[in-house]
N, C-alpha and C positions, 0 to 999 in steps of 0.2 A: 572082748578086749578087757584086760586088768585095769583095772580102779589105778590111775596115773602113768598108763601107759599112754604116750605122746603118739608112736608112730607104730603102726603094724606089722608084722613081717611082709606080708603082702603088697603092701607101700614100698616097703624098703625094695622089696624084688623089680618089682615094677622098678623106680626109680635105679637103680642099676642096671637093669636094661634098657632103659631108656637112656643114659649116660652112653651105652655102648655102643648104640645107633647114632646114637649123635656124631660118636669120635670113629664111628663109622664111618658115617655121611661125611663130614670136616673128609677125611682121607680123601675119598674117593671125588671128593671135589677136588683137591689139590693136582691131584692124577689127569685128569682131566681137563685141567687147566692148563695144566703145563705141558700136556699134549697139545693140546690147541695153541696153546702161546708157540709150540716148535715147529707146530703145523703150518703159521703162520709167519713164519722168519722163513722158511723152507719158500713156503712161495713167495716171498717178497724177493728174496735173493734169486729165484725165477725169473721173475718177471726183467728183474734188474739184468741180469746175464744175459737174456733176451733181446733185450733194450740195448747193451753197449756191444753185442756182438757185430746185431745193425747197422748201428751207428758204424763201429771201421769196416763195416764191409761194403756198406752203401754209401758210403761217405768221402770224399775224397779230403776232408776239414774243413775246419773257417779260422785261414784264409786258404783257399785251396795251395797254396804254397809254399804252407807254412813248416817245410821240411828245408827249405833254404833258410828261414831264421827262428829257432822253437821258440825262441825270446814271445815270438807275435802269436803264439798257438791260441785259439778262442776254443773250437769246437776240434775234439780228435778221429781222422779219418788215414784211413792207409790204402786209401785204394786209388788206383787211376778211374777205370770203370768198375760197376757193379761185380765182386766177388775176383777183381784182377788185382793181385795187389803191387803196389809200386816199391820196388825195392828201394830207392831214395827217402821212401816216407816209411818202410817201416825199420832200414838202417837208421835214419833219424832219431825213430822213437828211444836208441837206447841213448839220445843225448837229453831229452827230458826227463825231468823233476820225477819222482815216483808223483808227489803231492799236486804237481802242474799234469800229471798225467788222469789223477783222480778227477781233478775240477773240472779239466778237459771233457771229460767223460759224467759231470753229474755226480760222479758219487761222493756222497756226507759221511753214511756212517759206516761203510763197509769197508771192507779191502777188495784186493785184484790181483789178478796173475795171469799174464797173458803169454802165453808160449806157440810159436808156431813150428810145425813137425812136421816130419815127411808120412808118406802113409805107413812106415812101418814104426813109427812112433819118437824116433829121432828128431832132436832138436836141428831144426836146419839155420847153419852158417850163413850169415851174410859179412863178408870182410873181413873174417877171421872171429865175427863175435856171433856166440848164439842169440837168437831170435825170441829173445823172451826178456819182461819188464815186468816189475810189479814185486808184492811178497808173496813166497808160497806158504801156500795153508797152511794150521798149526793143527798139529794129529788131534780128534779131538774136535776140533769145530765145525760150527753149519755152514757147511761148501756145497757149492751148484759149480759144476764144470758144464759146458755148453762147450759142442764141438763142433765147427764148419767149416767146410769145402771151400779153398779157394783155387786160384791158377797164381803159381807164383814162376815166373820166366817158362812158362809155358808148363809146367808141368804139376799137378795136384798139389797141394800141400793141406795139414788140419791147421785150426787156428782156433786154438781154444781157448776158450774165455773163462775163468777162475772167480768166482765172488763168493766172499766168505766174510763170518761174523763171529 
């Protein structure tokens, strides 16, 4: 070392590689957070699409009748019996609130889009209106579609359930 020299080359090397692992490490924690943080919105919007698929397909509502006045709707269901759905309660649902449809169903911070189809993926008609309430997804965000089997006037249909954030 020179007579008033403060720092070493060695030091200094050191100390720049050390700066680089750092904004290394910094990186790859971000990466991996925000994996996680998406990995984590992915299943929550699981579990949720899950949860309200259920609900209308085992559910006939609260008040089970609430397809004669949606004013009264508590809890939203569309089926007569287990996976049969009623076509008065799910013609109904297109006179419901998007927002009285959410609450219906639990959801705070998501969205929804529920469309029911024939099995070759067409929107099926009831009364001259399609079978579908809600917003659809914005290209670009975390969406979970969930798709299930019901009997609608005796014959198959999908009923897919849309949650997205």
């Amino acid at each position: 070392m020179h007579k008033g020299q403060i720092i070493s080359m060695e030091f200094s090397l050191v100390f720049i590689v050390l700066i680089i692992l750092f904004i290394f490490g910094i990186s790859l924690w971000n990466l991996s957070s925000s994996r996680l943080s998406e990995h984590l919105i992915k299943n929550e919007l699981f579990i949720g699409t899950v949860d309200i698929s259920d609900q209308l397909l085992r559910s006939q509502g609260n008040p089970t009748d609430w397809e004669s006045n949606v004013t009264k709707l508590v809890s939203l269901g569309i089926v007569s019996t287990a996976n049969k759905l009623d076509v008065k309660k799910v013609t109904a649902l297109q006179n419901v609130s998007y927002n009285r449809t959410k609450d219906s169903l639990g959801i705070k911070t998501h969205e929804i889009y529920i469309k029911i189809t024939d099995l070759s993926g067409n929107i099926v008609q009831l009364n001259g209106t399609n079978s579908e309430v809600g917003l659809k997804p914005i290209a670009g965000s975390n969406t979970i579609n969930f798709q299930r089997t019901a009997l609608l006037d005796g014959g198959l249909v999908y009923v897919n359930v849309v949650v997205w954030k």
